[in-house]
C-alpha positions as CSV (number, residue, x, y, z in Angstrom):
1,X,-31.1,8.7,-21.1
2,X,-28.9,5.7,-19.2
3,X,-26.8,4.9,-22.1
4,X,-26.4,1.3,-20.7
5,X,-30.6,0.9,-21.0
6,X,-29.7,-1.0,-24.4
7,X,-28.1,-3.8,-22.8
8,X,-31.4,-4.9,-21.3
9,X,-33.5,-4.6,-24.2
10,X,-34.7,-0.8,-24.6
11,X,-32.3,0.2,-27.6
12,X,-35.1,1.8,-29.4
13,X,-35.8,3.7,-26.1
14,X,-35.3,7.5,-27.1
15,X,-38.4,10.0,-25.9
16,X,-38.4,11.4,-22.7
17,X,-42.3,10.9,-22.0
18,X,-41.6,6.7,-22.7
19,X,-39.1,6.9,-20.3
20,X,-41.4,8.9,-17.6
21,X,-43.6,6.2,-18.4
22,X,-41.5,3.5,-17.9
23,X,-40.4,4.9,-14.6
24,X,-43.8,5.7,-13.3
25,X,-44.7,1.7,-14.3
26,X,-41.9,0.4,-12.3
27,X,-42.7,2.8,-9.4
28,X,-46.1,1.6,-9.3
29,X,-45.8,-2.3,-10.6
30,X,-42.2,-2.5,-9.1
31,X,-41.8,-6.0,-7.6
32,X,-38.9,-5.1,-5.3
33,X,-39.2,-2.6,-2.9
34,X,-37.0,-1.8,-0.2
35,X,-37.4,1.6,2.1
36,X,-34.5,3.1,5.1
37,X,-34.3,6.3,6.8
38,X,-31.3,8.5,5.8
39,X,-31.5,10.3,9.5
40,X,-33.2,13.0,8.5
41,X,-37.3,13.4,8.1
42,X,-37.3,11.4,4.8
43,X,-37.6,7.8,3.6
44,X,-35.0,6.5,1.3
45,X,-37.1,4.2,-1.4
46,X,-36.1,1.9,-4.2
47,X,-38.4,0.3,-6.5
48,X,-37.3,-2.4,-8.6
49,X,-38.7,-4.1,-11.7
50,X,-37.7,-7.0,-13.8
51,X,-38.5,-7.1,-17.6
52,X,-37.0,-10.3,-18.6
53,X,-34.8,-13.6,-16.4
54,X,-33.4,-16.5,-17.4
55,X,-35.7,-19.5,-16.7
56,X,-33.7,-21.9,-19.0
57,X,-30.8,-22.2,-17.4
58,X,-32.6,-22.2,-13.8
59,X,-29.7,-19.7,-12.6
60,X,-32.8,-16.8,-11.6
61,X,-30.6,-14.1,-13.3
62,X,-33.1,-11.1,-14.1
63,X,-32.8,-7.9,-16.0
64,X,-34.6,-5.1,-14.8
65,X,-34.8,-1.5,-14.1
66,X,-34.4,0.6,-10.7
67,X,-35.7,4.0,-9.4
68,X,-34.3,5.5,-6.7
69,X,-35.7,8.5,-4.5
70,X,-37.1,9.7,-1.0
71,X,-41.1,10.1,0.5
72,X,-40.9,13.5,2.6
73,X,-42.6,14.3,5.1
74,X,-45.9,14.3,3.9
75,X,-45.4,10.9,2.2
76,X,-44.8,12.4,-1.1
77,X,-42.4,10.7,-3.5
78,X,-39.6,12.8,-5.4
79,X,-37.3,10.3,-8.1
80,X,-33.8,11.5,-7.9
81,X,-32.3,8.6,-10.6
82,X,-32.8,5.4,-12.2
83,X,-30.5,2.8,-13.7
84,X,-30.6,-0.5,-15.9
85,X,-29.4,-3.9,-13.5
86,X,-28.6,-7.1,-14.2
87,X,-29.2,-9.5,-10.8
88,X,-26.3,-12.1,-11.1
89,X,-26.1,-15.5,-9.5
90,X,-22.8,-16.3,-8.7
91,X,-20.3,-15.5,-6.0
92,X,-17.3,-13.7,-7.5
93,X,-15.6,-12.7,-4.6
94,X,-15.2,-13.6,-1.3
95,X,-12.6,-10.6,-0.5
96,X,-13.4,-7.7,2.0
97,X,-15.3,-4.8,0.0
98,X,-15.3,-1.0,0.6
99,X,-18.3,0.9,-0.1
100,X,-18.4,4.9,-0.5
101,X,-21.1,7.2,-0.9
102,X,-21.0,9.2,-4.7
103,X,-20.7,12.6,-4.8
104,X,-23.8,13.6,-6.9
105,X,-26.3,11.4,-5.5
106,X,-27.4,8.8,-2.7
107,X,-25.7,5.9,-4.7
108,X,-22.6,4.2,-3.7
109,X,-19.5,2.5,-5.4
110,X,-18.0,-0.6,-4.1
111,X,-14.1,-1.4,-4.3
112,X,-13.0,-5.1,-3.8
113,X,-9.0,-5.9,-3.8
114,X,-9.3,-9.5,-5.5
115,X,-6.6,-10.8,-6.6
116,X,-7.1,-13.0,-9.5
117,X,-8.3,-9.5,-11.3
118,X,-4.9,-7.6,-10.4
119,X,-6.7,-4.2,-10.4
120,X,-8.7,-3.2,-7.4
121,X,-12.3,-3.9,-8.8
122,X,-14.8,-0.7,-8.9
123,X,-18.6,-1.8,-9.3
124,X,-21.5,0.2,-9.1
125,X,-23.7,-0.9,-5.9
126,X,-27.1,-2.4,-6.5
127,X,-28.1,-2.8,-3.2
128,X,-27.6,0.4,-1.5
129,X,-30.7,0.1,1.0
130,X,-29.6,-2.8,3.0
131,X,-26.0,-1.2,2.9
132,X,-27.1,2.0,4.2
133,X,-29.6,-0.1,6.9
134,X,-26.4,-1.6,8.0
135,X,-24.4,1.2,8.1
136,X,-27.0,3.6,10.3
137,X,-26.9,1.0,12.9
138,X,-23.2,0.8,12.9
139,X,-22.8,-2.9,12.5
140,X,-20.2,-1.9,9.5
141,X,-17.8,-3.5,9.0
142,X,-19.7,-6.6,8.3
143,X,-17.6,-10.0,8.3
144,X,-18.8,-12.7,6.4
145,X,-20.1,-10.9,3.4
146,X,-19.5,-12.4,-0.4
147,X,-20.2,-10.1,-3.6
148,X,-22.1,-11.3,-6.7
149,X,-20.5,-9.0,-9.7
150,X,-23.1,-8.7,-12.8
151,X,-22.1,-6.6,-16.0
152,X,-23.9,-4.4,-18.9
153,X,-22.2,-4.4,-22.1
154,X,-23.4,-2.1,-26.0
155,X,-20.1,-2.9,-27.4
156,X,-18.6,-6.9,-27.7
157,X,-17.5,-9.2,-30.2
158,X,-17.2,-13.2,-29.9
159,X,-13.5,-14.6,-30.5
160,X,-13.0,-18.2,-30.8
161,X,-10.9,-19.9,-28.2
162,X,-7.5,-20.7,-27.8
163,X,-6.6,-24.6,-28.8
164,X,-5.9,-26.2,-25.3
165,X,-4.9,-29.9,-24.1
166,X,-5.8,-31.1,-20.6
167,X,-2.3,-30.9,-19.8
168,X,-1.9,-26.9,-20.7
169,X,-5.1,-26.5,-18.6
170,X,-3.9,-28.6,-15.8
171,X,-1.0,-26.4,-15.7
172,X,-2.8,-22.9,-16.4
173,X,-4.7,-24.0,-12.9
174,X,-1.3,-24.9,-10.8
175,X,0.7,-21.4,-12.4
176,X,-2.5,-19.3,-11.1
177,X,-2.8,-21.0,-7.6
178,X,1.1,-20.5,-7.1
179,X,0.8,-16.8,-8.4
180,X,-2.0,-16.4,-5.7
181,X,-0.2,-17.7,-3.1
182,X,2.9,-15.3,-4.0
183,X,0.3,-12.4,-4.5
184,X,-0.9,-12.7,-0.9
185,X,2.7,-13.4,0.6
186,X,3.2,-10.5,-1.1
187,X,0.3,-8.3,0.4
188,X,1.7,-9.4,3.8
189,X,5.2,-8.0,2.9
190,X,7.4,-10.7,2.0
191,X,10.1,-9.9,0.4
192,X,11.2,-13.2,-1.9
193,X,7.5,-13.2,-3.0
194,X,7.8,-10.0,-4.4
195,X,11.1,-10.8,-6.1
196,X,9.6,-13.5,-7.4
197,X,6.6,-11.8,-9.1
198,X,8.9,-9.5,-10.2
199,X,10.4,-11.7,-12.3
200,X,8.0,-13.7,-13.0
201,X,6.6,-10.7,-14.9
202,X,9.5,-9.9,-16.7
203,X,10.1,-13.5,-17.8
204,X,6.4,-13.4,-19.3
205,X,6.9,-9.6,-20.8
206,X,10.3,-11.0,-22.6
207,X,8.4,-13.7,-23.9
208,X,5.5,-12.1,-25.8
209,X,7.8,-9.8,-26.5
210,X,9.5,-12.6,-28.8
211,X,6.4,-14.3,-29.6
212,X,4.3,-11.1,-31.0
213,X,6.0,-10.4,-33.8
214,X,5.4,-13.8,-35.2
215,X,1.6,-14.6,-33.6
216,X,-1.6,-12.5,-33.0
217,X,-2.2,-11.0,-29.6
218,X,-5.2,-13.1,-29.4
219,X,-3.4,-16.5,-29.7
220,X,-1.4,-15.4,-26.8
221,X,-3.4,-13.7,-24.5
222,X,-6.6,-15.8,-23.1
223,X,-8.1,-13.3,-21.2
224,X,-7.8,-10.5,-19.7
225,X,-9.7,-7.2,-17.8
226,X,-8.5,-3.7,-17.9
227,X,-10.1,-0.2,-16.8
228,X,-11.6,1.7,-19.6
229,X,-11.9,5.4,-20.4
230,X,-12.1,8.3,-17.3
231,X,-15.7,6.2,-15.3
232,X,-13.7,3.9,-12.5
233,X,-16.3,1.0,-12.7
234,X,-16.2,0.3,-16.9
235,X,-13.8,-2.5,-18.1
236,X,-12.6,-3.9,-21.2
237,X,-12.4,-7.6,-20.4
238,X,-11.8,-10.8,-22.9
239,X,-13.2,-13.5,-21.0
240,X,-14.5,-17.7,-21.7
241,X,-18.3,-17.9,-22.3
242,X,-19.0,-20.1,-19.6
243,X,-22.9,-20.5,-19.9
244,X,-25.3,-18.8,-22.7
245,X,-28.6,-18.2,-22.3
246,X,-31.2,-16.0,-24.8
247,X,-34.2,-13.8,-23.2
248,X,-36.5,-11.8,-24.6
249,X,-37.6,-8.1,-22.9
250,X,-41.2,-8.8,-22.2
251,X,-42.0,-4.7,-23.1
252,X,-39.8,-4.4,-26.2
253,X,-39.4,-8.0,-27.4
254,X,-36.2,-7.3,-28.3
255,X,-33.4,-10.2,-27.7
256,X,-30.7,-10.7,-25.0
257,X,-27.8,-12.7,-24.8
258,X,-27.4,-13.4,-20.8
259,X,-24.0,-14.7,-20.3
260,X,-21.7,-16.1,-17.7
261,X,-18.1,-15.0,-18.5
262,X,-15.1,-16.5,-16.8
263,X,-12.7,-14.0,-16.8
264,X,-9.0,-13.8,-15.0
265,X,-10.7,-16.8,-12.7
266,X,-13.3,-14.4,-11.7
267,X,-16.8,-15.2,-12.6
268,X,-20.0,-13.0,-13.2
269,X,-23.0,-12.7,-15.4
270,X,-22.9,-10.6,-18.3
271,X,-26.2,-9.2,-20.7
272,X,-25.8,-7.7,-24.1
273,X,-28.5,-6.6,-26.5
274,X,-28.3,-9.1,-29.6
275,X,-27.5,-6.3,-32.4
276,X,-24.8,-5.5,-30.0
277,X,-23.1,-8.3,-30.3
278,X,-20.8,-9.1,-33.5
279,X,-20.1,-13.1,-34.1
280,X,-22.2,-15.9,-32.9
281,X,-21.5,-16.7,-29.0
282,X,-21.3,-20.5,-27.9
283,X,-19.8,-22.0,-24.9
284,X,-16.6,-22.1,-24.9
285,X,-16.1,-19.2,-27.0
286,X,-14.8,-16.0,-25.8
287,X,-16.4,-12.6,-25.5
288,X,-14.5,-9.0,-25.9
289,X,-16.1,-6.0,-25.1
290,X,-16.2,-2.9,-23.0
291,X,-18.6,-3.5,-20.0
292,X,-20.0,-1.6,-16.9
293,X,-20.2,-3.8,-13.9
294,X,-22.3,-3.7,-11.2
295,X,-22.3,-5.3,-7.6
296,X,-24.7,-6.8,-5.1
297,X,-23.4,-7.9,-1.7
298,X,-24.3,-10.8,-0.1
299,X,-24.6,-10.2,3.9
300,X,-24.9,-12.5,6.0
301,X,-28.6,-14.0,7.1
C-alpha cells in the first residue's frame, strides 16, 4: 500500500481487494491516457484518474491516482505499479533537468540544479510517457522545457509567520537576487564569487550562532528545504502558505488542504489530508512538514 495514498484522501484505504478495485476503476474510467512503445513488442500505458481538483481557486490543480503497465502482444494489459499525484500549476523551475530511468521499474526520477533551493532537487516524474516518446526519437536533450514541482505530505504543522516590514522584505528580495547572481558566477568558476559566498556564509553561521541562544530557531529561520531520511526525492521544507484552497475526495469524502507553498523562492503546490495537518493554515502562515515531491515537465508545444 503507497504510504503517500493519504495525502489525497484514501487514509482509511487499508484492504488489498479496495485497492484492486480502485485500480481496476481508474484503468477502466481513467480520464488520462497516454500509450508509447518501449522498442520492444509491448505498449507502455498509463492511465490516470482524478478524484478531487481545485475549482475555487481556478488554478486546475487535481489530485488523482496513476496506474502504470504494458499491453503485450496479444493486447493484454499486465499493471506493474501505481502511485498517488498531485497535478500542480505553477512553473517552479526554468533550469535544465536530468531525467534517469529507476532501477526496479519503468519510472524515472528527475534532477534539477536550481539554485534558489541550494540542493540539487530530486522529484519523482509524473509524466514519463511523453519523456520516454521524446527520448526514442532522440530529440533529447530538449531546450525550452520548464518543470511544474507538486508535493504529497502525511506529516505537517502550521507555524505562524515571522513579523516583517516592507523594508525587511524589500531587502530579503535585493540579498537573494545578489546571492543568485554570486551563485551563478560561481557555477561558472569565478573565484571572488566564491570567496564571497564563503563568507557570506560564515558571517550568517556567526550570527545565529549569537542569536540562538537568546531566540527560537523559528524566529530566525523563515524557511528552509532539506533532504529527509535514505529516499532522494523526500524533503523537510518550512515554507509561506501562499494560496489555500479545501477539496473534498469525491470516493472517500474525506477533506484536503491544497496548498501553494513558497519555499526558498521556489513555488509548488502542496496536498495534505486534513487530520494530517496540526494548526489551522491561512495565508500567510507557514507550513512544516516532511513532503514527497513530484515533477511534471513542461515541453515545449
Amino acid at each position: 500500500m503507497h504510504k503517500y495514498m493519504r495525502a489525497i484522501g484514501f487514509g482509511k484505504l487499508t484492504d488489498r481487494k479496495e485497492l484492486q478495485r480502485l485500480i481496476t476503476d481508474v484503468i477502466i474510467e481513467g480520464t488520462e491516457r497516454a500509450y508509447t512503445s518501449n522498442g520492444n513488442d509491448t505498449l507502455l500505458a498509463e492511465f490516470c484518474k482524478d478524484f478531487a481538483e481545485d475549482t475555487v481557486n481556478g488554478t486546475g490543480a487535481s489530485i488523482g491516482i496513476a496506474v502504470c503497465g504494458e499491453f503485450d502482444a496479444d493486447d493484454k494489459f499486465t499493471y506493474d505499479y501505481y502511485f498517488p499525484y498531485l497535478r500542480g500549476t505553477c512553473i517552479s523551475s526554468e533550469e535544465d533537468i536530468t531525467v534517469e530511468r529507476h532501477s526496479s521499474q519503468e519510472s524515472y526520477a528527475g534532477v534539477c540544479d536550481d539554485l534558489r533551493v541550494g540542493v540539487s532537487l530530486i522529484f519523482y516524474l509524473q509524466n514519463m510517457i511523453p519523456y520516454i516518446k521524446a527520448k526514442n526519437s532522440n530529440i533529447l536533450p530538449v531546450r525550452g522545457t520548464t518543470l511544474t514541482l507538486s508535493a504529497l505530505s502525511i506529516e505537517g504543522r502550521i507555524m505562524m509567520p515571522i513579523n516583517k516590514s516592507e523594508n525587511d522584505l524589500r531587502r530579503n528580495r535585493q540579498v537573494s537576487i545578489n546571492r543568485s547572481q554570486l551563485l551563478n558566477a560561481a557555477r561558472r568558476g569565478d573565484e571572488n564569487a566564491i570567496e564571497s559566498l564563503t563568507l557570506d556564509d560564515m558571517d550568517t553561521y556567526t550570527a545565529i550562532s549569537k542569536r540562538i541562544q537568546n531566540e527560537d530557531v523559528f524566529s530566525l529561520v523563515d524557511t528552509y528545504f532539506m533532504p529527509y531520511g535514505v529516499e532522494c526525492d523526500q524533503y523537510s521544507v518550512l515554507g509561506e502558505i501562499m494560496e489555500l484552497n479545501t477539496v473534498k475526495n469525491k470516493i472517500t469524502d474525506e477533506e484536503i488542504y491544497m496548498m501553494t507553498i513558497n519555499c526558498n523562492d521556489l513555488t509548488f503546490d502542496l496536498c495534505i489530508n486534513k487530520i494530517d495537518l496540526f494548526g489551522e493554515p491561512c495565508v500567510g502562515r507557514r507550513f512544516k512538514g516532511v513532503i514527497w515531491m513530484q515533477g511534471y515537465i513542461n515541453f515545449p508545444g
